[in-house]
C-alpha positions in Angstrom: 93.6 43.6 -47.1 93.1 45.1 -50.2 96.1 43.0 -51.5 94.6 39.9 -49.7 91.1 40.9 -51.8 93.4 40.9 -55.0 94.7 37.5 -54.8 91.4 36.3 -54.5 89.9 37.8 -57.1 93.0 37.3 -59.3 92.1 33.5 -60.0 88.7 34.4 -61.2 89.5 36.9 -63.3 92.4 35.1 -64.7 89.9 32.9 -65.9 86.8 34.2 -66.3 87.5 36.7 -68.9 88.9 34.5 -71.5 86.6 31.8 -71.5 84.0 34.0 -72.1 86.1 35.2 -75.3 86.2 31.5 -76.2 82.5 30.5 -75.7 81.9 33.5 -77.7 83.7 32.4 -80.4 81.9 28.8 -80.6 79.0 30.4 -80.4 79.6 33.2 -83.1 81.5 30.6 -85.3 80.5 27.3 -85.2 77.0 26.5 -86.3 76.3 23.8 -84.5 73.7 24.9 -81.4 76.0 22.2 -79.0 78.8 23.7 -79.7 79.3 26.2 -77.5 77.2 24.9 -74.3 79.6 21.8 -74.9 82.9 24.3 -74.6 80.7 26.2 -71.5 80.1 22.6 -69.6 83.7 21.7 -69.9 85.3 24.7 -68.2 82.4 24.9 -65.5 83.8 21.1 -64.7 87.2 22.6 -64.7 86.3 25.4 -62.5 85.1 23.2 -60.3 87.1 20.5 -60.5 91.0 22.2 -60.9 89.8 26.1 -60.5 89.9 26.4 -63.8 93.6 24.8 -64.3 93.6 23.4 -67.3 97.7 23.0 -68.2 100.6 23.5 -66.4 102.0 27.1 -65.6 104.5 28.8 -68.0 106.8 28.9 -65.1 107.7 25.4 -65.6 109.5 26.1 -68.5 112.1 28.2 -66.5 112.5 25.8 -64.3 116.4 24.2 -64.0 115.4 20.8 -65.9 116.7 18.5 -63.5 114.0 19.7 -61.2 111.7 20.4 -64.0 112.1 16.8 -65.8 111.7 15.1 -61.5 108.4 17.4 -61.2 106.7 15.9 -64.5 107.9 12.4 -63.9 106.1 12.2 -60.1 103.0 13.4 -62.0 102.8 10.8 -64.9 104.7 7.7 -62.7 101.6 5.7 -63.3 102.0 5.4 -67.0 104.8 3.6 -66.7 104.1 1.6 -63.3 100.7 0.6 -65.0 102.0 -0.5 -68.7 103.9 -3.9 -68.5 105.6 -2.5 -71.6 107.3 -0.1 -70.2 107.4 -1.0 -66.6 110.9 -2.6 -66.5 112.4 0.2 -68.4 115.3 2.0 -67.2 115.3 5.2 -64.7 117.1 7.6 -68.0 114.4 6.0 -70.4 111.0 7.0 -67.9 113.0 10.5 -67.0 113.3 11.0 -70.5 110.1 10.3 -72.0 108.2 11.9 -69.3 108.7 15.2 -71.3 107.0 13.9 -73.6 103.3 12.6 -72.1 100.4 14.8 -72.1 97.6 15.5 -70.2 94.0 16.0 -72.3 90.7 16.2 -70.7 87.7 14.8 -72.1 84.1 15.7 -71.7 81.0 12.7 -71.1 80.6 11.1 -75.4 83.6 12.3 -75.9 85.8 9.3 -78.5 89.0 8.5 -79.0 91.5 5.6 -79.6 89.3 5.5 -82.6 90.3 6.6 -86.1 94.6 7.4 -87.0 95.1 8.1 -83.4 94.7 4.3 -82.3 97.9 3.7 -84.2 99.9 6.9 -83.0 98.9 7.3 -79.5 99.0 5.7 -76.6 96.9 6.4 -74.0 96.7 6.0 -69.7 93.4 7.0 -68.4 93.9 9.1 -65.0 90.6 9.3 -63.5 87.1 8.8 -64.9 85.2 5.7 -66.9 85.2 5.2 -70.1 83.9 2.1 -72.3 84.9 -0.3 -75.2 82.3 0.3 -77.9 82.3 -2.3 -81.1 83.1 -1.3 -84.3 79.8 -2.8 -86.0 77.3 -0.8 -84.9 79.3 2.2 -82.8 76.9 1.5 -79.6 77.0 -1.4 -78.1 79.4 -1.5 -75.4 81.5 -3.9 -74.6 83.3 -3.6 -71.1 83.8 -0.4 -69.0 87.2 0.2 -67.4 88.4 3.3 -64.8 91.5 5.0 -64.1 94.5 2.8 -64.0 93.8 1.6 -67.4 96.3 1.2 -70.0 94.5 1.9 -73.5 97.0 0.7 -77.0 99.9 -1.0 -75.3 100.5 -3.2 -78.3 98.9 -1.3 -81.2 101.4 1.1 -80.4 104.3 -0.6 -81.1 102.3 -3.4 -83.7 99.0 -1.7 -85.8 96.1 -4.2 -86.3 94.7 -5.0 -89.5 91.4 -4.1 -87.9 89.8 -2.4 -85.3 86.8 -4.1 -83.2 86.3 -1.5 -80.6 86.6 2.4 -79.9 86.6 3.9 -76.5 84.2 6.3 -75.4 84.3 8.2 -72.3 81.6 7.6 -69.5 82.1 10.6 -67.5 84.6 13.5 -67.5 88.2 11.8 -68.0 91.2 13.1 -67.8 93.7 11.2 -69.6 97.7 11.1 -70.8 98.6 10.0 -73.9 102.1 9.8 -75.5 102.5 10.3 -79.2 104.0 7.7 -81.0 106.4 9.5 -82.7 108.0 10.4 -79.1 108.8 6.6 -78.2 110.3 5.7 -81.1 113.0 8.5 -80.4 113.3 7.3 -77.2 114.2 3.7 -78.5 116.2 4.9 -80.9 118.1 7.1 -78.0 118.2 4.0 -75.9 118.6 0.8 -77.9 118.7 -1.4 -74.5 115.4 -0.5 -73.6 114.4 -0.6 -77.2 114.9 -4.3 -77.1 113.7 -5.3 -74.1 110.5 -3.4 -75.2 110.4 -5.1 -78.4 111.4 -8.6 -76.6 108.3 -8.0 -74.4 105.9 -6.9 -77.2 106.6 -10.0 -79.0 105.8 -11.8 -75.8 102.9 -10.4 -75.6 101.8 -10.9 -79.4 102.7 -14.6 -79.1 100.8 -15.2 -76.1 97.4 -13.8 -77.3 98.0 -15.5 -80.6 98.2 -18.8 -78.4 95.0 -17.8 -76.7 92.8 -17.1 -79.2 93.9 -19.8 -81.5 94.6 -22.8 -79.9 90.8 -24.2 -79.2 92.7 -26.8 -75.7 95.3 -25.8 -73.2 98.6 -26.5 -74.1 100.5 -27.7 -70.9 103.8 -25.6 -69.8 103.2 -23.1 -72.8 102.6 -20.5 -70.4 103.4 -20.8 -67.1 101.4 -17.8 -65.5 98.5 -19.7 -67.8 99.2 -22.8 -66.2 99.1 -21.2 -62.7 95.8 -19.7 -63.6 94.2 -22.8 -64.8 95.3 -25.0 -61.5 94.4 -22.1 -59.3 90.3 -22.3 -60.9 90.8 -26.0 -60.6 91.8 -26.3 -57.2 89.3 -23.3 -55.9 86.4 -25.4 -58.1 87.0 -28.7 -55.9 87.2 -26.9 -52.7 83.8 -24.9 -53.6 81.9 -28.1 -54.6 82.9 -30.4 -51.7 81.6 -27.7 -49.3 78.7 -27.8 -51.4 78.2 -31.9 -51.2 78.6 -31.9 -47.4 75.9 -29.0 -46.8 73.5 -29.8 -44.6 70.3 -27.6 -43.8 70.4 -26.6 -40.4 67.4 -28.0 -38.6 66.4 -24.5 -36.5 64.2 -22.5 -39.1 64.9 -18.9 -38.4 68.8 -19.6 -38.4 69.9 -19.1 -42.1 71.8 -21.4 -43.5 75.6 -20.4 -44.6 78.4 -22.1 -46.5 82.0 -21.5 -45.3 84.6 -22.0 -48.1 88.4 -22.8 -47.1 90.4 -19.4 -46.7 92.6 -19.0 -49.8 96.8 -19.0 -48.6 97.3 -16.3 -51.0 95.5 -14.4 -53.8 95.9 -15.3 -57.2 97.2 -12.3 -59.7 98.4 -12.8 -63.0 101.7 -10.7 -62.7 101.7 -10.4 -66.3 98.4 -8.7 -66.6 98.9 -6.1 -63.3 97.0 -2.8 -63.8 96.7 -2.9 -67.8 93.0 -3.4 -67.3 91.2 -2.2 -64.2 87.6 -3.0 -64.1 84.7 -0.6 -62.8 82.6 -1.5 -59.7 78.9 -1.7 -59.5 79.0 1.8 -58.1 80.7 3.3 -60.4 78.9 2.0 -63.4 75.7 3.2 -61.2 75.7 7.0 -62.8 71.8 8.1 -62.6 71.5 6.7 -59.4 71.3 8.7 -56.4 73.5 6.5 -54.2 77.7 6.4 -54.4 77.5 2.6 -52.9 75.9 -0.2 -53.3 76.2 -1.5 -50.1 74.6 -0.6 -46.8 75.2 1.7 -45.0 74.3 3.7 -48.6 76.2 7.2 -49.4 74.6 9.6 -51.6 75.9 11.5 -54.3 77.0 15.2 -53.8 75.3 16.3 -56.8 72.7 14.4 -57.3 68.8 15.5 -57.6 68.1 15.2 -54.2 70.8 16.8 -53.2 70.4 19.8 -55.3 66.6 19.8 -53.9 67.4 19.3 -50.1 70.1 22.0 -50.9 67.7 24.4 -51.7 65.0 23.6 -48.8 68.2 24.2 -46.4 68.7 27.7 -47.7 65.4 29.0 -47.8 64.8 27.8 -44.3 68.2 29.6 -42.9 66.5 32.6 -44.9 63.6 32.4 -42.8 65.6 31.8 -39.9 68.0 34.9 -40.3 64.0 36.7 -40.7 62.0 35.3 -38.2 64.1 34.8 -35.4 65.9 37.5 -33.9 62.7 39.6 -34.1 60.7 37.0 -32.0 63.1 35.2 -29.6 63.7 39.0 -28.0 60.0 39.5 -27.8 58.3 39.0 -23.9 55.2 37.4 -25.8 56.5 35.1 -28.7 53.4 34.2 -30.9 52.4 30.5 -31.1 53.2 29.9 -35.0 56.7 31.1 -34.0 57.1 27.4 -32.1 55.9 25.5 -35.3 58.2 27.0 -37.5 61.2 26.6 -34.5 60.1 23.2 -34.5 60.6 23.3 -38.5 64.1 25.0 -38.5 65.2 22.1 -35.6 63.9 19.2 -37.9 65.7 20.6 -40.9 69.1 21.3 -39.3 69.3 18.2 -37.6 68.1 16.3 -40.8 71.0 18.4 -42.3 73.8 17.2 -40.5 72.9 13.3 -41.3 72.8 14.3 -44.8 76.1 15.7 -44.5 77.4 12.4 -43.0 76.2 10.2 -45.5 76.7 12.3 -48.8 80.2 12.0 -50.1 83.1 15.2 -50.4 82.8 16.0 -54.2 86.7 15.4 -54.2 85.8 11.6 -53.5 85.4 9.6 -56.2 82.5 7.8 -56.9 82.1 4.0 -56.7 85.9 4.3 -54.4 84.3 5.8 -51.0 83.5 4.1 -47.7 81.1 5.5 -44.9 84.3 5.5 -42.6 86.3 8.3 -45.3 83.1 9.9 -45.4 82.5 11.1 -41.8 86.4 11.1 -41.4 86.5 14.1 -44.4 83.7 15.7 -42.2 85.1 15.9 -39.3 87.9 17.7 -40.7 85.7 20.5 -42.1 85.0 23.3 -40.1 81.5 23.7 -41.3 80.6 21.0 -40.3 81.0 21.7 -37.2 79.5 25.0 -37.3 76.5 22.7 -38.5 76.0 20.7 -35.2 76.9 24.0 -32.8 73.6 25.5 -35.1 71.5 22.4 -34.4 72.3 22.2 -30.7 69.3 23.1 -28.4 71.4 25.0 -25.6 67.9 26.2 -24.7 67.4 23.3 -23.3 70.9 23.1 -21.2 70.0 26.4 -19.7 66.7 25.5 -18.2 68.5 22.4 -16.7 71.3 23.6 -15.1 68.8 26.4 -13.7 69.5 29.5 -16.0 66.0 30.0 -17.7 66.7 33.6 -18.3 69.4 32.5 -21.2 66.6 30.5 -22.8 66.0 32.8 -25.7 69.5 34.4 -25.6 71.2 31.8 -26.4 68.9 30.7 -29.5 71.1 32.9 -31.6 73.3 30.1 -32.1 70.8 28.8 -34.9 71.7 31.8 -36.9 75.4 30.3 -37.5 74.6 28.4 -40.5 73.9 31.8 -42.3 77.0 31.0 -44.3 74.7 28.9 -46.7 73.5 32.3 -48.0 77.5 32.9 -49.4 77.9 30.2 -51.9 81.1 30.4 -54.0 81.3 31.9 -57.1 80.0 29.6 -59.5 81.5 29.6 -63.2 78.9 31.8 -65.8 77.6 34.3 -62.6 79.3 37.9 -63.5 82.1 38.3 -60.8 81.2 41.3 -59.9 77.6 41.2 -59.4 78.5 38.4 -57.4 81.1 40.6 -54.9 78.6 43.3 -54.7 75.5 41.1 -53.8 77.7 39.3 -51.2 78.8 42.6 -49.9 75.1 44.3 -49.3 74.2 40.9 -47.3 77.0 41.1 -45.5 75.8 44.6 -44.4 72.3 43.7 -43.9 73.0 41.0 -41.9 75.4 42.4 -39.5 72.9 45.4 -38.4 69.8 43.0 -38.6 71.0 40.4 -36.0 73.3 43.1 -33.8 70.4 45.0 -33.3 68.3 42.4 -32.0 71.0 40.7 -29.7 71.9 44.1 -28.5 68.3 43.9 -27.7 68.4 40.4 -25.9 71.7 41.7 -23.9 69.5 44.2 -22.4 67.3 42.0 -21.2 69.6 39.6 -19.0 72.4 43.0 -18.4 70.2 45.3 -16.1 73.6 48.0 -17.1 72.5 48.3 -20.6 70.6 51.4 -21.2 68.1 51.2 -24.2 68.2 54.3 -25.1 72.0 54.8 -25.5 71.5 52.2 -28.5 67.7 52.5 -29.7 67.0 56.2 -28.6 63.7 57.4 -28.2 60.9 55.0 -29.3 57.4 56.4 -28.8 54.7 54.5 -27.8 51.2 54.7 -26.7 50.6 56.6 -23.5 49.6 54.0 -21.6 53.0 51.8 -21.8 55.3 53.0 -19.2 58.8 54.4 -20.9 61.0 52.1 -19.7 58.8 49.3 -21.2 58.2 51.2 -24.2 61.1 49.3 -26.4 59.5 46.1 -25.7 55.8 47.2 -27.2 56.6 48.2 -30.6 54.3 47.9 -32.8 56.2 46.1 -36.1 59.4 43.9 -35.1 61.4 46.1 -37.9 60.6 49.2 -35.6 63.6 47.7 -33.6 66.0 47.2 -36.4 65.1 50.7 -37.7 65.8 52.2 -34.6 69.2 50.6 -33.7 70.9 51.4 -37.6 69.8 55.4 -36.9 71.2 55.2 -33.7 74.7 53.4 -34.4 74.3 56.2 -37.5 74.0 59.0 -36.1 74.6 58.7 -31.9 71.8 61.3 -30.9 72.3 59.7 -27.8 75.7 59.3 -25.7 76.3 56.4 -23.7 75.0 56.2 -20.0 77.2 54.0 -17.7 80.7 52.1 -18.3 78.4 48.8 -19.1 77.3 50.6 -22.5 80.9 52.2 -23.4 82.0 48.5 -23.3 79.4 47.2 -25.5 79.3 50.1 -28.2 83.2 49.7 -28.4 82.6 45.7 -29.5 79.8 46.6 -31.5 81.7 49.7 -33.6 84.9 47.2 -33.7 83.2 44.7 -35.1 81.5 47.1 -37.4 84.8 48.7 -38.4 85.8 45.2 -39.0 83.2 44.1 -42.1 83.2 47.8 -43.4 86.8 47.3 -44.2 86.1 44.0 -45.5 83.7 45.0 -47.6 84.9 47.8 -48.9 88.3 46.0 -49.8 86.3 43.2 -51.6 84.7 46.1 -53.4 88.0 47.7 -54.1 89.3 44.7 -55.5 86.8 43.6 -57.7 86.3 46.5 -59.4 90.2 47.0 -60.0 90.4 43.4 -61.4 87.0 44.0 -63.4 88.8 46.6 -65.3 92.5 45.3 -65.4 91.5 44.0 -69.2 90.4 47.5 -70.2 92.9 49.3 -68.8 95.8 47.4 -70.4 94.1 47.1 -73.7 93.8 51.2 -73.1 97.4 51.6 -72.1 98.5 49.0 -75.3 97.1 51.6 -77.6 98.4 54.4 -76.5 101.3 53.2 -76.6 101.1 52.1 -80.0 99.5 54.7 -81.4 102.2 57.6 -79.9 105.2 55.3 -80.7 104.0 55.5 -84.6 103.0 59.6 -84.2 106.1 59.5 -82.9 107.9 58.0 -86.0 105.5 60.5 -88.1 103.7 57.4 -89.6 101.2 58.1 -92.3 97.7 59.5 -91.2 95.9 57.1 -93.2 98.1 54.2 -91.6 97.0 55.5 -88.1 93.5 55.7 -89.2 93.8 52.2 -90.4 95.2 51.0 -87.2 92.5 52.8 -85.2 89.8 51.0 -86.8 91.6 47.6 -86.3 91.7 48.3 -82.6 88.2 49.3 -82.4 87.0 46.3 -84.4 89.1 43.7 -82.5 87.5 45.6 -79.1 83.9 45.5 -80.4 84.4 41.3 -81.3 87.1 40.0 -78.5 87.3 43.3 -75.7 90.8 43.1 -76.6 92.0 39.6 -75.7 93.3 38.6 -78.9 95.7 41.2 -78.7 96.6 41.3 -75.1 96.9 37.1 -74.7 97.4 35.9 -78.2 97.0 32.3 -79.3 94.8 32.0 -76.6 93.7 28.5 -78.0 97.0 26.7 -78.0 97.4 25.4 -74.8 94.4 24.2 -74.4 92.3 20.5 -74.5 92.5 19.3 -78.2 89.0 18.5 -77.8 87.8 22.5 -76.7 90.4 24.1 -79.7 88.7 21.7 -82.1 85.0 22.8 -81.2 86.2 26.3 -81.5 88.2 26.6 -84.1 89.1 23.3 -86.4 85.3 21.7 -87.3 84.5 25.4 -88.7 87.9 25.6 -90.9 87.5 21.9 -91.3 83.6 22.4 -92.9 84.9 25.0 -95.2 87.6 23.8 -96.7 85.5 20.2 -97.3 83.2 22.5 -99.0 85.0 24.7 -101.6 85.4 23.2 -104.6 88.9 21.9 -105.5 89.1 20.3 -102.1 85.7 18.1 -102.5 87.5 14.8 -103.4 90.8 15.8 -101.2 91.7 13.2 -98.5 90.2 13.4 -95.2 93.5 14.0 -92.9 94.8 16.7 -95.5 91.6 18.8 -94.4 92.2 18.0 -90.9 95.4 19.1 -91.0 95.0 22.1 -93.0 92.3 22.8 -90.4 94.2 22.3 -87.7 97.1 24.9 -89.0 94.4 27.4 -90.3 94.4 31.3 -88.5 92.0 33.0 -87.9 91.9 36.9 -88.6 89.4 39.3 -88.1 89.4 42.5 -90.5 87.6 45.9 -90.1 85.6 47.1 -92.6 87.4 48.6 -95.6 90.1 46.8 -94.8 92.2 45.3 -98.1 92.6 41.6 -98.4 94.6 40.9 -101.3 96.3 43.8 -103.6 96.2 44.0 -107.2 99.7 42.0 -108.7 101.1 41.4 -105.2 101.5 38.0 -105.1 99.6 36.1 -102.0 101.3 33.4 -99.9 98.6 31.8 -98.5 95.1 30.3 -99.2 92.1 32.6 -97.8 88.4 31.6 -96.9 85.9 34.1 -96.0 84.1 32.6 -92.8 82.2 35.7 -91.8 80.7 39.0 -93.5 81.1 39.9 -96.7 84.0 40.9 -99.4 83.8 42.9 -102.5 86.1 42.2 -105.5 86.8 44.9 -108.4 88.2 44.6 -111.8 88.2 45.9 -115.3 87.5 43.0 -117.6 88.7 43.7 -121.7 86.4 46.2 -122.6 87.4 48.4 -119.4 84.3 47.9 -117.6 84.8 47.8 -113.7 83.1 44.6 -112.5 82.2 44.1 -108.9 81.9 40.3 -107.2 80.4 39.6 -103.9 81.9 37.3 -101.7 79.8 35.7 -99.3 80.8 32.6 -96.0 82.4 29.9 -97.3 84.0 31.2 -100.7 87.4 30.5 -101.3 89.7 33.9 -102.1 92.4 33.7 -104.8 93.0 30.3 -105.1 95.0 30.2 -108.8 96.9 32.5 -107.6 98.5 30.9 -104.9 98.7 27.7 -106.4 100.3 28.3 -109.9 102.2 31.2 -108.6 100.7 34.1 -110.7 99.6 37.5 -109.5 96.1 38.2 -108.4 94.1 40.6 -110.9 91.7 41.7 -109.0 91.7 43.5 -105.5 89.7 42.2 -102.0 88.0 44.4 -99.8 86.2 44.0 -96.5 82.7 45.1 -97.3 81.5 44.6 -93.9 83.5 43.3 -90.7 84.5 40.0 -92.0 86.5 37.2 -90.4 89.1 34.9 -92.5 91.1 32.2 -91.9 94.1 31.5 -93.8 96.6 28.5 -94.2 100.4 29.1 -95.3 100.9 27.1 -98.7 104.3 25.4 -97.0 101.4 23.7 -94.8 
């Protein structure tokens, strides 16, 4: 079990860790206040969406890469069903470009197709909505197209002088895209499919250029135009001869209905099949609190309302798992007991037709029916747990002539505790989480066993209160064996049965009780070994990070004792470990390059708008071109340095440009007269640039005043 708790936790903590590092580091680097609840939002949507898969695992790569190449190509077949470029492309050509597509998530505002990449990219969207916006003002949209959609099919092969739109994404997308540069390998590789490609793009080309110029159809120019154009004709006489020969019916209250000719078959421009798939009113719908737009309506998983009616649900199990057990097993049940029964009865069965009419949060929106719906909730098992809550077996009993079950069997409304154990949700602590869970766990199992060990009494004349309650005093005038039913405080019974099952002052009286203290200590056995597994577990994976951070120093530091490194080298070495544990707990070290295999978008945020803001900013790169920043961005490192720690030496020629990001950095020199000069270095300032550019030595030394942070970029870059 403790394995079993492991592999749970394992996910989480897999995860959870080092996205905290990389919020951390939007937040401590980029100054934008968006920056980092933008990083946070994304892999909340992940968690929930793909638990936290965001790429594909490193195992693929050892993978034989027959099977490997087979795997990727049944996860992006749509690109090529969906492109009528390279639909008719051979089997070697798909297998062998398949390597080559990538998957990129994009958060809601998120931009692309706009810029360079409209020229070097092509782009399939997966799932998600996303919208043509025009180029003149960069708001107004245009259309709005879903998944399905194929986004640059001719740009990519022939640029346009101009670009009129940009697409911007609706909602979370995820999206491949497929790098120019790739393709034109693969047509070089395989020149038959190269000109069939080309033969089709020039197709293509022709037959827009026909559309948009030619102001009158051309007859037999285009054949799937011609079919097109007959088809609207033919469908336009039909619809207006129905129309002449309508009559109004002559009964009032019947309404009055036209019936058009049924169509033999659907008209579908072959040509034109899946590049451009349209969004439905639903889907277009995103504030609204409805998935359809059609009767009977399905609401939204997280909507408002939902989020509200979610809420009202737990507090009243809350109440329930309070109130009940305490009063159903009472001879006298107070009268604002049957208000709030008639409260918890309303709101469980008002629960379940919610259920049935809000969609599975693995639907998508806009796509559902009320059929899928209640067929997805049948197959879950809370669900059903739902309607066995909100059945009134009470009410079977007294009709089949069993009244004494009445209030017995009213513990079925306390199945739908399980609202009170959400999931973990991404930004809780993990283990905060585990050990909340596992003190309600607790509670709960002593709080309702004692009070339906109390209502088994009551209907098993074998059960002997005392062998499970022990001695509860009373006042002198209630009899003893009455005296557990006239406490004074319902807790009194709750109290009495956790010091009992404790300490078992009292030893069991017949066969009858031996039977039911062997369920109840099995069943306790049961959740303490749960619990304390789930506790075992999440305080081994809560510390994995520090322990092998721990053992990675060790190790280090005794293989260069070992070696009889320099004591001022160890010292140097112990103050870089310290200083990378006080900033990143070690995850640089233990996963390096944490930020390569993730979304362009997320590194970006993190890492290449800071590098990219201070290099536009330093001086000899104020009138540099825009994509030499961005690229020298997007290669930058970042380092972190303790303090003291030497930057660049006296006459050792550097091989890279520095900026100083974070902290501060102290030069020192002797100028001609043999002064020593101090400079400050402050965020921002670029470090030895002559230097490195006209291949000289530096004549002064850098030193970490404080705990700075630098990024560099090779000069070969």
């Amino acid at each position: 079990m403790i394995a079993e708790s492991l592999l749970k936790l394992h996910c989480i903590f897999s995860f959870h860790p080092i996205v905290q590092i990389i919020i951390g580091e939007a937040k401590r680097r980029n100054p934008s206040p968006k920056a980092y609840v933008d990083v946070k939002n994304f892999y909340e949507l992940m968690w929930k969406k793909h638990d936290g898969i965001t790429r594909l695992p490193n195992i693929m790569s050892e993978l034989p890469r027959y099977l490997r190449v087979e795997i990727k190509q049944d996860l992006v077949w749509a690109v090529f069903y969906h492109s009528p470029t390279l639909r008719k492309t051979s089997r070697a050509f798909q297998r062998w470009l398949c390597d080559y597509i990538h998957l990129d998530y994009k958060l809601p505002g998120s931009r692309f197709f706009v810029g360079p990449h409209c020229y070097s990219h092509l782009y399939y969207i997966k799932s998600g909505i996303v919208q043509l916006i025009s180029m003149d003002d960069g708001i107004t949209p245009i259309i709005s197209f879903t998944s399905g959609t194929i986004i640059g099919d001719i740009s990519f092969f022939l640029s346009p002088l101009k670009r009129i739109s940009m697409v911007r994404c609706l909602t979370y997308c995820e999206v491949f895209y497929l790098p120019r540069a790739d393709i034109l390998k693969a047509m070089h590789k395989f020149p038959v499919d190269s000109k069939a490609i080309l033969q089709r793009v020039k197709e293509k080309i022709k037959h827009a250029h026909t559309l948009y110029s030619c102001k009158k159809h051309v007859r037999g120019l285009d054949r799937a135009e011609d079919e097109g154009i007959a088809w609207l004709k033919k469908r336009w006489w039909e619809i207006s001869e129905v129309v002449s020969h309508f009559n109004v019916p002559e009964d009032q209250h019947s309404k009055p209905c036209l019936k058009l000719v049924e169509e033999e078959v659907v008209y579908h421009c072959p040509k034109y099949l899946g590049q451009l798939v349209l969004c439905t009113d639903g889907e277009l719908r995103k504030h609204s609190l409805f998935a359809s737009v059609r009767f009977p309506l399905l609401l939204v998983p997280n909507s408002s309302f939902s989020v509200v009616w979610n809420r009202i649900v737990v507090a009243t199990v809350f109440l329930v798992l309070i109130f009940y057990p305490p009063n159903i097993t009472r001879p006298d049940v107070p009268v604002w007991f049957n208000f709030f029964q008639f409260w918890a009865d309303i709101v469980y069965l008002a629960d379940v037709c919610v259920s049935l009419i809000t969609t599975m949060e693995n639907q998508e929106t806009g796509r559902v029916y009320f059929a899928s719906v209640m067929f997805a909730r049948f197959k879950n098992v809370w669900f059903f747990i739902d309607i066995l809550s909100a059945t009134w077996f009470e009410t079977y009993t007294r009709l089949i002539g069993m009244p004494q079950y009445y209030y017995t069997v009213q513990f079925n409304r306390l199945l739908k505790i399980y609202v009170l154990f959400p999931n973990w949700s991404f930004g809780k602590d993990p283990l905060i989480h585990v050990i909340v869970k596992v003190c309600l766990i607790h509670l709960i199992f002593v709080y309702i066993t004692s009070y339906l060990t109390l209502a088994l009494i009551t209907i098993i004349p074998d059960l002997s209160p005392v062998s499970f309650f022990g001695e509860i005093f009373c006042n002198r005038e209630v009899p003893k064996n009455q005296c557990i039913y006239k406490v004074h405080h319902v807790f009194e019974i709750f109290l009495a049965w956790v010091l009992e099952f404790l300490f078992s002052h009292n030893t069991t009286q017949n066969l009858t009780d031996v039977y039911m203290s062997t369920v109840t200590v099995y069943f306790g056995y049961l959740i303490f070994i749960y619990c304390k597994t789930a506790l075992i577990g999440i305080f081994h994976a809560s510390n994995t990070g520090i322990s092998k951070y721990q053992y990675f120093v060790i190790n280090i530091t005794n293989h260069y004792k070992q070696f009889k490194i320099h004591p001022e080298l160890l010292r140097r070495l112990n103050r870089y470990m310290k200083c990378h544990w006080k900033y990143y707990r070690g995850m640089d070290v233990l996963y390096p390059n944490v930020l390569k295999n993730e979304p362009y978008d997320i590194y970006w945020k993190v890492h290449g708008e800071v590098a990219e803001n201070i290099i536009r900013q330093s001086p000899p790169f104020l009138l540099a071109d825009y994509g030499l920043i961005r690229e020298l961005a997007y290669n930058a490192k970042f380092i972190l340095l303790p303090k003291l720690s030497t930057v660049i030496i006296f006459g050792l020629q550097p091989k890279n440009v520095t900026w100083l990001v974070q902290g501060y950095i102290k030069s020192e020199y002797h100028n001609k007269e043999g002064e020593l000069i101090r400079s400050m270095y402050k965020p921002g300032d670029l470090l030895a640039f002559t230097s490195v550019f006209f291949n000289k030595p530096p004549l002064r030394t850098y030193m970490a005043y404080t705990e700075c942070e630098v990024f560099i970029s090779f000069l070969c870059n």
